[in-house]
ZAMARGU-4260 file (C-alpha; in steps of 0.2 Angstrom, whole numbers, plus 5000, padded with zeros to 4 digits):
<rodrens>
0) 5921/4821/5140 | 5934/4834/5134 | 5927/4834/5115 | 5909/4836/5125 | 5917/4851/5134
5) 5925/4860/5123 | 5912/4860/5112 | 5902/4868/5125 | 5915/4881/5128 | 5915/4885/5109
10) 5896/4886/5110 | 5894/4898/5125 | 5910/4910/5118 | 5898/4908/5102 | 5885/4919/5112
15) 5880/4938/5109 | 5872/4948/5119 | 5859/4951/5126 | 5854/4932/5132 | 5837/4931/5135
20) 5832/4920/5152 | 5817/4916/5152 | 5805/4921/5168 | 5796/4908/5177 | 5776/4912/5175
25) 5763/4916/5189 | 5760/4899/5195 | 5778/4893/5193 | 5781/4909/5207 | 5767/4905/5218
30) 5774/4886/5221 | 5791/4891/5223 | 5784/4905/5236 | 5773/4891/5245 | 5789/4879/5244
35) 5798/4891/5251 | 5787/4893/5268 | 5783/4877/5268 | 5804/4872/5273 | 5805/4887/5280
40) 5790/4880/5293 | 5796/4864/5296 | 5816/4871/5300 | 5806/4882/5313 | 5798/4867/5320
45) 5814/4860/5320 | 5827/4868/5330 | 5813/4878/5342 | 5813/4864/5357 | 5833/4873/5356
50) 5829/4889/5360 | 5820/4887/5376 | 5806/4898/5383 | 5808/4903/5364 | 5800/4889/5358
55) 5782/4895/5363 | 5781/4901/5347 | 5778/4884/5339 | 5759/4891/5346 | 5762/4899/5329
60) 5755/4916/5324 | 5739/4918/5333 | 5726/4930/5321 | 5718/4943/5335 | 5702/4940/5340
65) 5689/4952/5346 | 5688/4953/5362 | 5680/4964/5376 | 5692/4978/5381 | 5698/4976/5398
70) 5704/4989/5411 | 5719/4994/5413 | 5725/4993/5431 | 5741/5002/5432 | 5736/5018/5427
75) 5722/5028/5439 | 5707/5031/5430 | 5701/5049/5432 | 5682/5044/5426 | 5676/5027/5431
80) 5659/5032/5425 | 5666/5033/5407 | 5662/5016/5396 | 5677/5006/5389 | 5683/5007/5371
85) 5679/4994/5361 | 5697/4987/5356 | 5705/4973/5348 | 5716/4961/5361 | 5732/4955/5355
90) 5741/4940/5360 | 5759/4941/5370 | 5775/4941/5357 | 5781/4927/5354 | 5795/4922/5363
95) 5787/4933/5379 | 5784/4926/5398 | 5769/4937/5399 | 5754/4933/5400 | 5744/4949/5402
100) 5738/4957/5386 | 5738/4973/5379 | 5720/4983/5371 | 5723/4995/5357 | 5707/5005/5355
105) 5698/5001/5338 | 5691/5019/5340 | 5698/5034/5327 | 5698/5052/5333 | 5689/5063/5326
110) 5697/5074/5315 | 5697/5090/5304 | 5703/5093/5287 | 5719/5098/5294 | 5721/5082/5303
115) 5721/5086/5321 | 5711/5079/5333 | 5694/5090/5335 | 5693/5095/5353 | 5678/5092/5362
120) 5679/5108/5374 | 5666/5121/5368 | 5672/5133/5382 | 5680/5147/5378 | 5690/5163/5383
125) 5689/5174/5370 | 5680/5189/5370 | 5676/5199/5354 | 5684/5218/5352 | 5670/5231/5349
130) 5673/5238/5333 | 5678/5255/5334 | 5666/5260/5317 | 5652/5255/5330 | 5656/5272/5341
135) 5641/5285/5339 | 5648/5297/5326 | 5640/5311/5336 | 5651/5308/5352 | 5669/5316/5354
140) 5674/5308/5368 | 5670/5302/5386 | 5668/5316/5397 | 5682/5321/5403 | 5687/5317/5424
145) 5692/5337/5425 | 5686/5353/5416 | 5701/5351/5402 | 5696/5352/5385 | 5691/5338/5375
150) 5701/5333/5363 | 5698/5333/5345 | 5709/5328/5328 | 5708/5344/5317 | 5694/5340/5303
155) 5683/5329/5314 | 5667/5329/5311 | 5657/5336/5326 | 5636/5330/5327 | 5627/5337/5341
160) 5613/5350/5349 | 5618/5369/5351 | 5616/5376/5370 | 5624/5391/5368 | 5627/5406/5358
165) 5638/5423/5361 | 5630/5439/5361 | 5642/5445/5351 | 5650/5439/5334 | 5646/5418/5327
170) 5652/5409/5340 | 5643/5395/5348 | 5643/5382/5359 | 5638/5361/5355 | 5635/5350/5367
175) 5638/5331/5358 | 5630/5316/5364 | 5639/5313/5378 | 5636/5333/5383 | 5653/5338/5381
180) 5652/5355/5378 | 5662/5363/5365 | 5665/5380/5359 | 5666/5385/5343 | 5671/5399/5333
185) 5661/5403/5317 | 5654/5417/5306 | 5637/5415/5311 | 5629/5406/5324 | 5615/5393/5322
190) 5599/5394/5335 | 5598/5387/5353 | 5593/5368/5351 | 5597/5365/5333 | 5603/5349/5329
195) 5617/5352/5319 | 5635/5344/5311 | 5650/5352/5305 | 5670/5351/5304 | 5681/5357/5318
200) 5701/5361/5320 | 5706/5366/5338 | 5714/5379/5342 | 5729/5385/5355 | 5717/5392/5369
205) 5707/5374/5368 | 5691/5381/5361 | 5686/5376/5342 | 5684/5383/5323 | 5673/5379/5313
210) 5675/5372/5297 | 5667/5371/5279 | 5648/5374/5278 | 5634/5368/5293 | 5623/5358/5288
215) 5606/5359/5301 | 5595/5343/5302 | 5583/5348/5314 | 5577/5355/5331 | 5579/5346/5349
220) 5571/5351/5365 | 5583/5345/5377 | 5601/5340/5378 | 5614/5332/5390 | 5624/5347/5395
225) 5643/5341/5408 | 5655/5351/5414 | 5660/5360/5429 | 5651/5372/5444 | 5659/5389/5441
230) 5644/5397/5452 | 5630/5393/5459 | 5616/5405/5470 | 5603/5394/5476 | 5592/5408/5483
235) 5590/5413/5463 | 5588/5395/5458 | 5603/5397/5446 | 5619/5390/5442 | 5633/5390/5431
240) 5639/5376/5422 | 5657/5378/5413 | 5669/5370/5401 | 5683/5380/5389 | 5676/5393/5382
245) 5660/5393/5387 | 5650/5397/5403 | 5632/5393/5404 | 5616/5399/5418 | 5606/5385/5420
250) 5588/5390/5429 | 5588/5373/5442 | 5571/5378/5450 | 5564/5361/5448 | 5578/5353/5453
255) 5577/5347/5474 | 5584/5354/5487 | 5595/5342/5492 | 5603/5339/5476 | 5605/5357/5472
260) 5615/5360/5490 | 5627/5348/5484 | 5628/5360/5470 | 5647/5369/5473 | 5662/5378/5463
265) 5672/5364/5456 | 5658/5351/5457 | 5660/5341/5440 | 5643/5339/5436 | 5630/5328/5422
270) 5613/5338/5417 | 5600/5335/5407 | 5593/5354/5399 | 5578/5358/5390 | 5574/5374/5379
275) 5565/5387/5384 | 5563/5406/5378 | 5576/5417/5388 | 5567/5429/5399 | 5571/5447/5390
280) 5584/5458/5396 | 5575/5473/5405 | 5582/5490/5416 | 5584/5480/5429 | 5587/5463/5425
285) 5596/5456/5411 | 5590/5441/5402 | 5584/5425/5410 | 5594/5408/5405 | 5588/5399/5390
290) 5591/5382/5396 | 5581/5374/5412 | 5585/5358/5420 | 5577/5343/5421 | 5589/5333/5431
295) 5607/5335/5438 | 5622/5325/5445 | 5636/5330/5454 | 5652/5319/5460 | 5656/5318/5478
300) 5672/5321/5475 | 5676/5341/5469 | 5689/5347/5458 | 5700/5358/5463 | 5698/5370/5448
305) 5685/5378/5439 | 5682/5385/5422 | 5676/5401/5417 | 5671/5413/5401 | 5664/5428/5398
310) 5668/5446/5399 | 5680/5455/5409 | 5672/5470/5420 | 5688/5476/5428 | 5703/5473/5430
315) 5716/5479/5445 | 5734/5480/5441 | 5739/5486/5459 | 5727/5475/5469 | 5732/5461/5456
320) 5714/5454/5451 | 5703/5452/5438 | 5684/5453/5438 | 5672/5444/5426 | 5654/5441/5423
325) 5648/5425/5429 | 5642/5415/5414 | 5646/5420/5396 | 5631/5429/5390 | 5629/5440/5406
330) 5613/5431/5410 | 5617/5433/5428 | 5618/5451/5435 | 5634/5446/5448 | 5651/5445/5444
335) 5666/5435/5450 | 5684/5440/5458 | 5698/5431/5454 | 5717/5434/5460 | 5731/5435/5447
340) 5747/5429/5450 | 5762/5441/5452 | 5769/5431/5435 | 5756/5437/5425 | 5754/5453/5415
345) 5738/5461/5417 | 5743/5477/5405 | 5736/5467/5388 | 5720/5461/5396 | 5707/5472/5389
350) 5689/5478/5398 | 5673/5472/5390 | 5680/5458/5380 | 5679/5439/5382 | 5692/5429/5389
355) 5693/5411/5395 | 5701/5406/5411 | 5704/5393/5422 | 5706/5395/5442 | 5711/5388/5457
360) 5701/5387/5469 | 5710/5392/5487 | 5704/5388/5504 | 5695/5399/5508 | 5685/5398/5493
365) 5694/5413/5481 | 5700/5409/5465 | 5718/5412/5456 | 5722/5414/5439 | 5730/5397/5433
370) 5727/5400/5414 | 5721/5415/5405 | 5716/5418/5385 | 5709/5430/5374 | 5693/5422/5363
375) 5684/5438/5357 | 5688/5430/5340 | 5696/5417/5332 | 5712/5426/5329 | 5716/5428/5345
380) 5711/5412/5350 | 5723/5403/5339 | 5737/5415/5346 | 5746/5405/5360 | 5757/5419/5361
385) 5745/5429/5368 | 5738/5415/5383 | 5745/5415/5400 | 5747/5397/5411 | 5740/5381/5406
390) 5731/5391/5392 | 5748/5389/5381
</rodrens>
């Protein structure tokens, strides 16, 4: 025995590495895996009378079985009227005094590329933004609540219809889309009712010059015209609608009665002119207004304010007032009166040429100087030095 030994120690100590143990083949596995389970079985069977209520699992593994789906009654339903998933029933764990079972819907949400569950409500609160590249590109801006001027980036492009020109030098008056009324300074000015687009910068006194070359596309016959009531005479079947730098007379003989005795100073009002001829100037007339309405609005509510341009007839340091013509072209053969107050220095203000100004209006129906600026040209227009009030 000891000769058979040590001849098997001498052998292994014989030995280099690596050894080489050979692996059982496929089959060979697959018994000793089935062997396995089998004794593996029968122990289970065994010792589970031992284990008490345990030992239910010697029902074995039960395979689920398709089933119908039934309710569960713990939970409130909120929709009775909505069918049952179909589901897959599942036995009670082994080893579990339960007998009730448990339904794990066989149904997959839908889903989206990203994985999440696609949601089945196609309400919605989202509303889209207008796009501001969708705004007319002939409309400044909204009319304005009060006669202030509109305002306008310097460079803007303005589109719209011409409604007034000055007797004297370029200047001119556009209406845009809206009817905003602006007044611009130029070297020339285009007719009554072109159609016409250019460049603008503003300047101090709130009126506008013009910049680069006009281009003129065409002719219209009527316009949308808004500002404020400056004057209004309903026994002549006239009246004056203003905005900075530009008074116009607007003949409202077709207009009714009882809209034009709603007709006041300070009523903010929305018109739509058509283009006529003026009348020509004679002796004893001057010349009729080139523009006729064919509809006007006023708001209920009237502003306390008013605006006002044209020329200034006289002006009375001791007494303190200024008088102006009533609209800027001296269409209408009546001037207006207006009180300046003690602040403001009426040595510079010069007779028979054209100033802007802005008024409140008293009471009593007078009007005071709030704001004052020279605009016979664009120099002067620019020059805030010059301005008086809410001109600056």
């Amino acid at each position: 025995m000891k000769t058979w030994f040590n001849r098997m120690v001498d052998k292994a100590a014989s030995w280099r590495l690596p050894v080489v143990i050979p692996v059982p083949n496929r089959d060979n596995l697959i018994a000793m895996g089935l062997m396995a389970l089998s004794v593996g079985l029968l122990v289970g069977v065994a010792i589970g009378p031992l284990l008490g209520p345990a030992g239910s699992a010697v029902a074995g593994i039960v395979a689920p079985s398709a089933t119908a789906p039934t309710e569960d009654t713990t939970t409130a339903a909120t929709d009775t009227t909505e069918p049952a998933a179909e589901g897959v029933a599942l036995q009670s764990p082994a080893g579990s005094e339960s007998s009730s079972s448990t339904t794990v819907a066989a149904t997959t949400p839908d889903t989206t590329s990203t994985g999440i569950p696609a949601s089945t409500d196609t309400t919605t609160d989202y509303e889209p933004t207008p796009d501001p590249a969708a705004a007319p590109t002939d409309q400044i801006d909204p009319a304005p609540d009060d006669p202030d001027p509109v305002p306008v980036e310097n460079g803007s492009e303005l589109k719209g219809t011409v409604v007034g020109t000055q007797p004297d030098g370029g200047d001119y008056d556009v209406a845009d889309s809206s009817g905003n009324v602006l007044s611009l300074h130029a070297t020339e000015p285009p007719a009554v009712g072109d159609e016409v687009t250019t460049r603008i910068e503003s300047l101090s006194n709130g009126t506008f010059g013009e910049l680069g070359d006009r281009k003129v596309k065409g002719r219209n016959m009527k316009s949308k015209l808004r500002g404020v009531t400056s004057w209004v005479d309903p026994a002549l079947d006239l009246v004056v609608i203003s905005s900075r730098g530009s008074s116009l007379a607007v003949d409202i003989t077709g207009i009714p009665d009882d809209q034009v005795e709603s007709l006041a100073p300070g009523s903010l009002v929305e018109a739509t002119v058509s283009f006529t001829e003026p009348a020509e100037a004679t002796e004893e007339s001057p010349a009729g207004p080139a523009l006729v309405a064919e509809a006007i609005e006023a708001d209920e509510e009237l502003s306390d304010r008013i605006e006002l341009s044209g020329a200034v007839r006289a002006v009375d340091a001791e007494a303190g007032t200024i008088t102006m013509a009533a609209d800027s072209n001296g269409t209408i053969a009546t001037d207006m009166l207006l009180e300046a107050p003690k602040r403001l220095d009426l040595e510079p203000v010069t007779v028979d040429r054209t100033y802007n100004v802005s008024a409140g209006i008293e009471e009593d129906g007078s009007f005071t100087v709030t704001g004052l600026s020279p605009d016979y040209n664009r120099k002067v227009a620019d020059d805030s030095a010059a301005a008086f009030g809410n001109h600056r």
